[in-house]
C-alpha positions in Angstrom: -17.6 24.3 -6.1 -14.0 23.1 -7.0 -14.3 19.7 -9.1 -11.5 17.4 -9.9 -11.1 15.0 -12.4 -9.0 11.9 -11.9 -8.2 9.2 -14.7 -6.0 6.4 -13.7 -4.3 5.0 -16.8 -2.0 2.0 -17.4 -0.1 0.8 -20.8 -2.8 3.1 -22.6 -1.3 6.6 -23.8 -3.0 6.8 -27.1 -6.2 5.8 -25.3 -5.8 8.4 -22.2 -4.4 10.9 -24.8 -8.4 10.9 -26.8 -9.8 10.3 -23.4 -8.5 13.9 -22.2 -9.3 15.7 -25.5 -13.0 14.7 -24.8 -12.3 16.5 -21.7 -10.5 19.2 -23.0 -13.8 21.4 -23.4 -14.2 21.6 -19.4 -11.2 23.0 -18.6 -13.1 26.3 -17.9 -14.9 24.6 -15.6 -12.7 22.1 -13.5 -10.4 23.1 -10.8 -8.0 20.3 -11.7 -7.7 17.8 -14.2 -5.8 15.0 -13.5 -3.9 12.0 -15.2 -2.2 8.9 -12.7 0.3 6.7 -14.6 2.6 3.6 -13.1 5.1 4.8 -15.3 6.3 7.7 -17.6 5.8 5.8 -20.5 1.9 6.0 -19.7 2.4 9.6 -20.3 -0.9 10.9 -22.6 -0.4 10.9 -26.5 -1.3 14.0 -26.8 0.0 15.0 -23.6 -3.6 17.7 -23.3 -3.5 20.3 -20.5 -4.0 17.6 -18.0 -1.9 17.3 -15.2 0.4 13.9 -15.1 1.9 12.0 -12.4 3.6 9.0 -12.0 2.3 6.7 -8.8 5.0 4.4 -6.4 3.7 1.4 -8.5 1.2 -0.5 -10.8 -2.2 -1.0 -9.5 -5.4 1.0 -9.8 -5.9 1.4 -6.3 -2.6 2.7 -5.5 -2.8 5.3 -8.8 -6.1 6.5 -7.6 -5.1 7.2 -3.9 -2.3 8.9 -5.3 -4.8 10.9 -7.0 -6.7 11.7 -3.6 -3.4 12.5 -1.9 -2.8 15.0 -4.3 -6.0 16.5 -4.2 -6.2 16.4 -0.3 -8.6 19.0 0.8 -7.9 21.6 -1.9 -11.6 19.8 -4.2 -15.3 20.0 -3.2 -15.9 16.7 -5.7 -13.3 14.0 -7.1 -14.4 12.3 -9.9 -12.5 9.4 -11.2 -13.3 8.3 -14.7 -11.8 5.3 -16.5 -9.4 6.3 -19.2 -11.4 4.8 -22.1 -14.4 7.2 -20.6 -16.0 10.1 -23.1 -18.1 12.4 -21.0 -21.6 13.9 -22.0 -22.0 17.4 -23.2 -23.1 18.9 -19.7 -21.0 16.4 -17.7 -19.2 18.8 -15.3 -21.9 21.2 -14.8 -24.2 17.8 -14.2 -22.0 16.8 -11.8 -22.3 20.6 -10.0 -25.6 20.7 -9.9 -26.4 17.4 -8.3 -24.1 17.7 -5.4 -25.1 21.4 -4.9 -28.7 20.8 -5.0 -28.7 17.4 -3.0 -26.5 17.5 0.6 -27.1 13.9 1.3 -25.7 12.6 -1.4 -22.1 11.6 -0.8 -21.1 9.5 -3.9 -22.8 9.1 -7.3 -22.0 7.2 -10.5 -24.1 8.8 -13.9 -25.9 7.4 -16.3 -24.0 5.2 -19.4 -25.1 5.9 -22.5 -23.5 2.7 -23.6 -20.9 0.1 -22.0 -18.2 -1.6 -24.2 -17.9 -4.1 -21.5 -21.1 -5.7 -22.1 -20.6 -5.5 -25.8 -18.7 -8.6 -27.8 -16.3 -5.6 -29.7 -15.4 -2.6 -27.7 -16.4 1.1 -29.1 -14.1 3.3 -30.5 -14.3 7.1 -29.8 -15.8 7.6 -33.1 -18.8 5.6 -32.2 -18.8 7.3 -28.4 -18.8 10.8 -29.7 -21.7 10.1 -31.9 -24.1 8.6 -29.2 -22.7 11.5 -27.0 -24.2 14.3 -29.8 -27.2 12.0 -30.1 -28.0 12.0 -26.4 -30.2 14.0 -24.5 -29.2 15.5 -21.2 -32.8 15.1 -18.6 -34.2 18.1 -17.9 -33.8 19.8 -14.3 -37.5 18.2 -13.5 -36.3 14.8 -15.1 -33.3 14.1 -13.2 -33.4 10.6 -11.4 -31.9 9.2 -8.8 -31.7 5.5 -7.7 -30.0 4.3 -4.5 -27.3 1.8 -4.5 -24.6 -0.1 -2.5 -22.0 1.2 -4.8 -21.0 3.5 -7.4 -19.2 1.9 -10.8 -15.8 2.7 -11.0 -15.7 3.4 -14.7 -17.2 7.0 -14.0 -17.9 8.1 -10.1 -18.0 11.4 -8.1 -17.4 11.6 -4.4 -18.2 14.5 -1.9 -14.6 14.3 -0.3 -15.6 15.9 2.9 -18.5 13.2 3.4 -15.2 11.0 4.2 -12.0 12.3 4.0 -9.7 10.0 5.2 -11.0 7.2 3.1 -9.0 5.6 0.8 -9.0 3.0 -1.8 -7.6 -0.4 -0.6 -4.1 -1.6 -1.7 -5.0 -5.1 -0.8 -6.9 -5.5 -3.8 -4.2 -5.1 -6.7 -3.8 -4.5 -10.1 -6.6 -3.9 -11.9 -8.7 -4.2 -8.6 -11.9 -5.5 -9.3 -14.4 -4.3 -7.3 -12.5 -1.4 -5.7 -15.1 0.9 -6.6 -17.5 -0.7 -4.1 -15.2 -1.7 -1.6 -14.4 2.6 -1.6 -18.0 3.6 -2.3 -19.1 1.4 0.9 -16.9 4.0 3.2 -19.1 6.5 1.8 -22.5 4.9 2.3 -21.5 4.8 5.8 -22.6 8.8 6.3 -25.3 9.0 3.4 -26.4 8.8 -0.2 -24.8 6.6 -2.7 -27.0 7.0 -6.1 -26.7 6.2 -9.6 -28.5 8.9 -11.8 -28.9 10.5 -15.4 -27.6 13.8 -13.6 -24.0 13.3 -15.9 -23.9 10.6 -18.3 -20.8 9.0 -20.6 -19.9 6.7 -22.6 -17.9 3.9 -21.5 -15.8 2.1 -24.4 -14.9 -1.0 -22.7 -11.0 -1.6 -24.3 -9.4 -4.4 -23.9 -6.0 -3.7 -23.9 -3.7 -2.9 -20.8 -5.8 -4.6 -18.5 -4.5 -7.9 -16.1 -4.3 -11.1 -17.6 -7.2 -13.5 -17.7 -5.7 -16.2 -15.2 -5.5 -12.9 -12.7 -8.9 -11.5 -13.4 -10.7 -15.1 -12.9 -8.7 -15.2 -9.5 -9.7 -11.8 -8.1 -13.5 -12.4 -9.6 -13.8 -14.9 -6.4 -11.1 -13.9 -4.4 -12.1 -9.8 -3.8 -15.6 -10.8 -3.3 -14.6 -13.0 -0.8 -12.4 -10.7 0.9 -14.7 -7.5 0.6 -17.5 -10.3 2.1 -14.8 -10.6 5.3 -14.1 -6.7 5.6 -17.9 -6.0 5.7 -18.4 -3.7 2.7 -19.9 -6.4 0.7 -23.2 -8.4 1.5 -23.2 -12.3 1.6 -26.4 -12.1 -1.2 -23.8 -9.5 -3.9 -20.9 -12.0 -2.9 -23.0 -15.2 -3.6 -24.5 -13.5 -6.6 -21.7 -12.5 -8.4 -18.9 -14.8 -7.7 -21.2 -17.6 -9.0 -22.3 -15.4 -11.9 -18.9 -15.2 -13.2 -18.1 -17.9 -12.9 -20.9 -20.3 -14.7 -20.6 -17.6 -17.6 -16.7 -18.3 -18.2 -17.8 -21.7 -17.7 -20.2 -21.4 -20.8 -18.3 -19.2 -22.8 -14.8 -21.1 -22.6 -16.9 -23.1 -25.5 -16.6 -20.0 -27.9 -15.0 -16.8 -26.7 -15.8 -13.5 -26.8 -13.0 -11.3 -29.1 -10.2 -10.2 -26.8 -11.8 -11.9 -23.7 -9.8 -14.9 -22.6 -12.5 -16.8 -20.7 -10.3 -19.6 -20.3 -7.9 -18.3 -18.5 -10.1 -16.5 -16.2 -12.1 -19.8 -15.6 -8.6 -21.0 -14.9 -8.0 -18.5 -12.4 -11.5 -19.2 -10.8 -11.0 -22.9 -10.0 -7.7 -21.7 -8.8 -9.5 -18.9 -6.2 -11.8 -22.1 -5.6 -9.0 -24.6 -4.6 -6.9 -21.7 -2.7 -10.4 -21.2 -0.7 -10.5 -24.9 0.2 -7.1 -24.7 1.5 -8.3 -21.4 3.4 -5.6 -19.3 1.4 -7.7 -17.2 -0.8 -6.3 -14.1 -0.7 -6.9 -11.1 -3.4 -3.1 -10.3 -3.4 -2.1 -13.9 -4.6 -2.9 -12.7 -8.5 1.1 -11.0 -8.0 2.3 -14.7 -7.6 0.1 -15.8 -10.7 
């Protein structure tokens, strides 16, 4: 089974550069490992074994199609991993064995052993490698496997013949927000989408290099929106989330996370908000913001 690794990385080389010497100890075991900048100054530090390649433009959808045109038909399983990702010890070979053993199942995001997003601070990779040696990879018998409507971006595989025309879309720039269930949703289409413990990470959740908070707060009501209009989104997970991130920017403007700039993303909100009253919420307005 050829697996391919894909790590879309902006502004970030150090970052990437650690990211692929956590990775460095599959390289027996992956057919390709690659690395999608917007620029050659996102070049790893260290440059690793990875391969690197420089997309038309900025924008995680864009750098992770790039990544699926290059692989084309020549991978059993892409998996794209966020760039401040450490895999678990068995990672690859968890990956393997899930897809080998299980032919309905078309996409799959693993288990985290801990998110920086949801922490106030972000880990380092000190901290990641520690909970990494300290966690315990399930058992064959123990694997589980939940079905979702998505995968999570940070760390997802795909079964590329499942769909293989399907492509991330470019209508949702930048950073993208939600772009990993707008893609998974063309997958759940023809079967399985899962989260399980089958591979497992941990996901440090840094700040730096991603779009500005005015931008993020629009596309947290704007993408919903527009993934509600395409059909890959339900009205309950629009609802549900828009409002959800909105009332907490709301209630943290008052005292701010570290490195989180809730007001400008409540500022971008009540702009998505006022842009939806004058029926011109569109995700691509955050390139005019």
């Amino acid at each position: 089974m050829k697996i391919v690794v894909a790590i879309a990385t902006t502004g970030r080389p150090h970052v990437v550069g650690q990211c692929l010497q956590r990775f460095a100890k599959f390289s027996h075991e992956l057919h390709r490992l690659l690395v999608i900048g917007a620029s050659p100054e996102d070049a790893p530090i260290p440059a690793g074994e990875a391969e690197f390649h420089v997309a038309r433009a900025r924008g995680l959808t864009i750098q992770r199609n790039h990544a699926l045109d290059l692989v084309g038909t020549d991978a059993d399983i892409l998996v794209f991993v966020d760039d401040d990702y450490v895999p678990g010890e068995d990672f690859v070979d968890g990956v393997r064995r899930l897809f080998a053993e299980h032919a309905a199942i078309v996409a799959a995001s693993g288990h985290l052993i801990a998110d920086g997003i949801h922490h106030r601070e972000p880990l380092d990779f000190d901290q990641a490698d520690a909970l990494v040696a300290a966690y315990s990879p399930p058992c064959p018998g123990d694997v589980r496997m939940t079905d979702e409507t998505g995968a999570y971006g940070c760390n997802m595989a795909f079964r590329l013949a499942a769909a293989p025309q399907a492509r991330f879309d470019e209508n949702l720039p930048l950073y993208g927000w939600l772009e990993d269930t707008d893609f998974s949703a063309l997958y759940a289409r023809v079967g399985r989408v899962v989260r399980t413990n089958a591979f497992a990470g941990v996901h440090l959740g840094v700040r730096s290099g991603r779009t500005s908070g005015v931008r993020l707060g629009y596309s947290q009501i704007a993408n919903p929106l527009y993934l509600l209009h395409k059909g890959t989104a339900s009205a309950r997970f629009v609802m549900n989330l828009a409002s959800r991130n909105f009332l907490a920017n709301l209630a943290k403007s008052l005292v701010p996370e570290p490195g989180i700039d809730r007001w400008g993303r409540l500022r971008g909100n009540v702009l998505a908000l006022l842009d939806l009253a004058r029926g011109r919420c569109d995700p691509r307005r955050v390139l005019e913001l």
